[in-house]
C-alpha positions in Angstrom: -37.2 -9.0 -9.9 -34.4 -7.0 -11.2 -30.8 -6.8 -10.4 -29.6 -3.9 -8.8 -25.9 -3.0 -9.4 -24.2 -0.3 -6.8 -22.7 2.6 -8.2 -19.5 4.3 -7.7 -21.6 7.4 -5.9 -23.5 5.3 -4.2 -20.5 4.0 -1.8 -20.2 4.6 1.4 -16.9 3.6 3.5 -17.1 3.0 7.3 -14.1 3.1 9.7 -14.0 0.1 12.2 -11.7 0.0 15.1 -10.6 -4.1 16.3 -8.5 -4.6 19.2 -6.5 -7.5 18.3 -5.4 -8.1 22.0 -5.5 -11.7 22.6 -7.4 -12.5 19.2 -6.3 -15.7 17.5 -3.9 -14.7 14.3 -5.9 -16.3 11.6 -9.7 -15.8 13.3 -9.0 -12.5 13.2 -7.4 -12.0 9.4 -10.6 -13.9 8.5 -12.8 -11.0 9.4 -10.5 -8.3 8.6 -10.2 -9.2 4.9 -14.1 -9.6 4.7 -14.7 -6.0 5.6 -11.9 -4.3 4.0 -13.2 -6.5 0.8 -16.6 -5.5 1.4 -18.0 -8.6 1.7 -19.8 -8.0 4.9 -22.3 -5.2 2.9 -25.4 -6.4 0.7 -24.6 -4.9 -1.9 -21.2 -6.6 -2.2 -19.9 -7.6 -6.1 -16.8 -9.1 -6.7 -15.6 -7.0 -9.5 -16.2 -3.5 -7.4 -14.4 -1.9 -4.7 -17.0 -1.8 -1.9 -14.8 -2.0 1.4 -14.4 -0.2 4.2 -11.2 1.1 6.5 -10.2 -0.8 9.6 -7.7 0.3 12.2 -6.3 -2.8 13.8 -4.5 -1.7 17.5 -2.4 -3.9 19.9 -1.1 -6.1 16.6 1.9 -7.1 18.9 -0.5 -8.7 21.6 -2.3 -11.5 18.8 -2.5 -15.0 19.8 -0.7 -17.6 18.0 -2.5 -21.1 18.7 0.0 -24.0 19.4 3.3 -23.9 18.8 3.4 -21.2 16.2 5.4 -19.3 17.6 8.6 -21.4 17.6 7.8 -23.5 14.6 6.0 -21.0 12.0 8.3 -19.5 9.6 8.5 -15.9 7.7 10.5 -15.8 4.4 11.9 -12.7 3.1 13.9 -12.9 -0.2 16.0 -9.9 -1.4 15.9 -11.4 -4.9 19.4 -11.7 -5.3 21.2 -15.3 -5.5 21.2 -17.2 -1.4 19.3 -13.9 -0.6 16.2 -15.5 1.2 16.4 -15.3 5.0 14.1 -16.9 7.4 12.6 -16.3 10.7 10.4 -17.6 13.1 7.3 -16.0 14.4 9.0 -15.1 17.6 11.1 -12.6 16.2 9.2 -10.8 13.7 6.7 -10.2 16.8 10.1 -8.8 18.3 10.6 -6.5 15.2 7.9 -5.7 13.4 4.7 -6.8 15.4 2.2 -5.7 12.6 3.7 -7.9 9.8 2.6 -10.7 11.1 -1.5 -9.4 10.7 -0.7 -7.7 7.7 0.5 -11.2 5.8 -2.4 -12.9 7.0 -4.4 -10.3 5.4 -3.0 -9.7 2.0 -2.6 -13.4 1.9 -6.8 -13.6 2.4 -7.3 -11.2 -0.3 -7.7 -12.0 -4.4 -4.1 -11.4 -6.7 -5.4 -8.6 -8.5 -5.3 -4.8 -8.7 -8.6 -4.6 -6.1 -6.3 -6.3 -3.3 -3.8 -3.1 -3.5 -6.5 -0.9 -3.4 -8.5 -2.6 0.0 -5.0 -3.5 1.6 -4.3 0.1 1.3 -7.3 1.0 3.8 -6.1 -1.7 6.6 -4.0 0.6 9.3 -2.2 -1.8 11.8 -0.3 0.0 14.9 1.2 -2.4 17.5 0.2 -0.6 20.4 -3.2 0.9 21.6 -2.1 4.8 19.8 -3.7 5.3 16.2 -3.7 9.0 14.7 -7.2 7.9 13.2 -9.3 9.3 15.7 -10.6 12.4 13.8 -12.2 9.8 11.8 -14.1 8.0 14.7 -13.8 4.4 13.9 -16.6 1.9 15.2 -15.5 0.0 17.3 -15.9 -3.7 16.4 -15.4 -6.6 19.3 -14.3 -9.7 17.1 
């Protein structure tokens, strides 16, 4: 039996739609970094860029479990000298409701140059509106 490698020509990239409403944070990061990796295909490698796009809607509706939302903490750091602020969950759901998905995500993914390239095809809206509908994404129930 011989081992068959894909090929670049040989890819094909699916769009999948996943409504996050009421979908557990970390659950759901799980499975968006699998397909955006291409790890849910069989002809998945490691060292090739085999995923496909997903369009995440309702980010601002996600489920934190617990008490996540008071206690868990977002860092940003402006790298100058007492430039790290902090903030809880609560308020980056306030401000920018898709950050919190999108860190889950690119947290999932390996530290290399094929994580820029599949973070690039996750879109995350915070409402139900996406302009991706000329592509007609597959809807995925998660």
């Amino acid at each position: 039996m011989k081992t068959t490698l894909t090929r670049v020509a040989d890819i094909r990239r699916q769009w999948y739609l996943i409504d996050a409403e009421n979908k557990v944070l970390g659950r759901l990061a799980v499975k968006i970094a699998n397909i955006i990796r291409g790890k849910t295909k069989p002809t998945y490698a490691p060292h090739l860029d085999l995923g496909d796009h997903v369009v995440v809607i309702n980010a601002g509706k996600i489920k934190l479990t617990g008490k996540k939302e008071e206690q868990k903490i977002y860092q940003d750091y402006s790298g100058h000298r007492s430039g790290r602020k902090t903030y809880p969950a609560s308020i980056i759901r306030q401000r920018h409701p898709e950050r919190m998905l999108a860190d889950a995500v690119r947290r999932m993914l390996p530290k290399n140059r094929l994580m820029r390239v599949a973070f690039r095809r996750l879109k995350i809206y915070p409402d139900a509106t996406h302009p991706h509908a000329a592509q007609n994404p597959e809807a995925i129930d998660s």
